[in-house]
Structure formats: C-alpha cells, structure tokens
C-alpha positions, -999 to 999 in steps of 0.1 A, spaced: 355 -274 273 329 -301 273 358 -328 281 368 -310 313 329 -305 327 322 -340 315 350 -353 338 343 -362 375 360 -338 403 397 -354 408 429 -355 390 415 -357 352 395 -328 358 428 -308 374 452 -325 346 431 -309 316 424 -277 331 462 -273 339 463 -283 298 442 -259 285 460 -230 308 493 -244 291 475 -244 253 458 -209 258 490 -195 270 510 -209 240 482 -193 218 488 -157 237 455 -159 250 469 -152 288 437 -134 297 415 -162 290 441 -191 305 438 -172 336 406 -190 353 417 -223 340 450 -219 360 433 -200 391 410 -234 392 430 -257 387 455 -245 414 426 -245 441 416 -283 424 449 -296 429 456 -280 466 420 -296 479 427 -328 460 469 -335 465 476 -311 490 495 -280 488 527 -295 485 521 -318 458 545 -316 428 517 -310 404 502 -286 431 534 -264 434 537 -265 395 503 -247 394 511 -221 420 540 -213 397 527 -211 368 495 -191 386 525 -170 395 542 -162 358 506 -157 342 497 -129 364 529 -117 361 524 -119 321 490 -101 331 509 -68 347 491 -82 378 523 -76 401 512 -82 435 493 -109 430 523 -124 411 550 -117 441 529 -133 465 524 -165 448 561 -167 434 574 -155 474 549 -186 477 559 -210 456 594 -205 461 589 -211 501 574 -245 496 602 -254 471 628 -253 497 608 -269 522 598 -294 502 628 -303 475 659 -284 492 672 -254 484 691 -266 451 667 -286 437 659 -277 397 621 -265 402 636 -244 434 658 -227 412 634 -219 380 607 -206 404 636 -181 421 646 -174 386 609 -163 379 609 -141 407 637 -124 398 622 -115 363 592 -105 383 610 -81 403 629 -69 371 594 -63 357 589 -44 389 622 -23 384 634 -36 414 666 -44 400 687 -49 429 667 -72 445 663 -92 409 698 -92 405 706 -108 446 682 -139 438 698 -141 402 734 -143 418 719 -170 441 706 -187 417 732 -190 395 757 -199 421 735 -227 431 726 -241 395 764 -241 386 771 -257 420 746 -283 412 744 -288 378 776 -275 366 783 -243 342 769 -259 305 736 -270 319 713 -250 300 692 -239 329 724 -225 343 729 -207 309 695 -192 311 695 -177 350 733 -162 336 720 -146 309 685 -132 326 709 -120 348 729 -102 322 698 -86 312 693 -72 346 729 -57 352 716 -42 316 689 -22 337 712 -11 362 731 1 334 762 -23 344 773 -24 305 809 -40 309 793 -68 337 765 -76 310 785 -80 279 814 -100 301 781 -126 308 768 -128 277 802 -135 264 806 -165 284 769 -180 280 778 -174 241 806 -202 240 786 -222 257 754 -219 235 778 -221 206 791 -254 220 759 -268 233 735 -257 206 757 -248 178 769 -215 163 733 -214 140 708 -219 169 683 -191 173 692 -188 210 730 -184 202 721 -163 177 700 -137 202 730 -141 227 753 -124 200 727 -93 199 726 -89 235 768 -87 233 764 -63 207 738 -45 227 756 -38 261 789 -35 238 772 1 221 757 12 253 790 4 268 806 28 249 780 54 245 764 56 277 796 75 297 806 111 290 843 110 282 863 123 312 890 146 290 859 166 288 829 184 308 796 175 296 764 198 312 745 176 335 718 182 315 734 166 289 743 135 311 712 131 321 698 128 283 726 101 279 716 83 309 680 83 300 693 74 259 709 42 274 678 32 297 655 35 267 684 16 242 684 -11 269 646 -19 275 639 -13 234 670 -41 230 658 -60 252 624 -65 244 634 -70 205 661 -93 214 632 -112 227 610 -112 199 636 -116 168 651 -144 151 626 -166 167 619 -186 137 655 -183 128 649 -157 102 
C-alpha cells in the first residue's frame, strides 16, 4: 500500500496496482481487489491509451472480477468491450482474442444464457484449433468449458463425447496423474450418469410430473458436479 502511494503517477504506479489486484485475487479477497483493478484500468487507459496491451489486459481482468463478484452487467459490458478491441487490435485469432471470448462465454453460462455461451465457445474452439492446433492446451480448455455448457443444456452424449477427447489429450500432454486429467475423468463420469438417468425409457410412460422431477434431478446433478469438479483434487488429493 505505501509502495503504490509512494510511486509517482505513470506506469509503476499502474504495474503494482495491477499486482496487488492479481495477489488479492489469488488470496480470494475479490471484493477488496476490486478498486485496485477499477484504478488501475482508468491509470493505464489515460497513460497507454485504450488499446495498449497492458490496457486491454486490465479491461479483462476488470471484466472476470465483476463477473467473480455476481456483478453481471457490469461484467458483459466490459468483456463485449474487451473483446471488440481484441479483434481490432490483434485479429480475430489472436491468443488474448480468444481467452477474452472464452471469458465471455463463462460469463453468459453464469448468466444461463446457454445458447449464446455455447455459439462463442464453438467459435472459439474452431479458431484456437485452426490456429494453434488440437493439443494446445488453451484449445483443450475452451473444449472442455464448452463441454461443461452442453452439460447445462442437458446435451449428456455431446458433453461426455468432449470430454473424452480433451481426456487423451491431457493424458498425453500432462500425464495420466495430473490434477487436470484427473478432474476431466469426473466430468466423463459425470455426463456418463446423467446420460443414462436423465431420459425416461421409451418402452414405458412416465407422468410428466415425473419427467419433470427427472429433468430438474439432472439440472441440479449437473451444476452440483460441476461446481465440485472444480473445487476437488486440486491439490491432487
């Protein structure tokens, strides 16, 4: 704190207020990275320009904080944003392009907007595998965020065939033991069981009421895999 107000108004001061964002958010402490990210966006637009690298960095990661925060609007404006000055300013393919449409899909995900997440993921992954090929790992990730979405929509069979394929790749890239590899297995496991729980068999009538309870069951199973696929095996546990 005292290092930041001790520096003059330029770069430094941007650099280290971008820093502590970064180290509060690392500590979970989103809430009070916010004003360090908010300030050192504005720093960075009046000193580089608004489409400075280091300027459209903070704009994204502005973006994912207040998406982190629940603060949705706010969020979708910067990352709509961000992601316009990308292609104006790298080209449409270009890696930081990419992540910052990938982050807007999670954003709309977040939003339940599930069909529009899923059209930028399919976009995205078509261009990362046309640019950087099918094992580059940012490739692997947009595949498998976008497995998690055709998980929301309840696509079963499309998710587990995804998360199949990023699973061979992880396993060859990162090795069968890697924490990442090891979460992609869950997730195939995951949409595997919804898969074949989540339709009524057709030999059968089933009251919609019933249905409906099923439908709702898988929703729940979904977002509650999900979100502990996320949070386990971390430390390889």
């Amino acid at each position: 704190m005292q290092r930041i107000a001790a520096c003059e108004d330029g770069t430094e001061k941007t650099t280290l207020q971008h820093k502590m964002g970064v180290l509060l958010c690392d500590m979970d402490q989103h809430r009070d990275a916010l004003p360090f990210f908010a300030q050192a966006f504005k720093s960075r637009q009046r000193v580089l320009g608004h489409t400075h690298a280091d300027t459209m960095d903070s704009m994204h990661q502005l973006g994912v904080l207040y998406k982190q925060l629940g603060d949705f609007e706010n969020a979708e404006t910067l990352l709509n944003q961000n992601l316009e000055e990308y292609q104006m300013v790298l080209g449409p393919q270009a890696r930081e392009t990419l992540k910052c449409e990938r982050s807007l899909a999670v954003l709309y995900s977040c939003e339940g907007k599930f069909q529009e997440s899923e059209k930028c993921l399919l976009h995205c992954v078509k261009c990362q595998r046309e640019a950087y090929g099918q094992y580059d790992l940012d490739t692997i990730e947009s595949e498998l965020t976008l497995g998690e979405v055709l998980g929301h929509e309840r696509k079963f069979a499309e998710a587990e065939q995804i998360f199949t394929k990023c699973l061979v790749k992880q396993e060859r890239l990162l090795g069968e033991g890697h924490g990442d590899t090891r979460r992609t297995r869950i997730k195939i496991g995951t949409a595997e069981f919804l898969r074949s729980h989540s339709a009524p068999s057709s030999r059968h009538s089933v009251p919609s009421s019933t249905a409906t309870t099923r439908t709702s069951s898988a929703d729940s199973a979904w977002t509650s895999g999900s979100s502990a696929i996320s949070h386990t095996l971390a430390d390889g546990n």
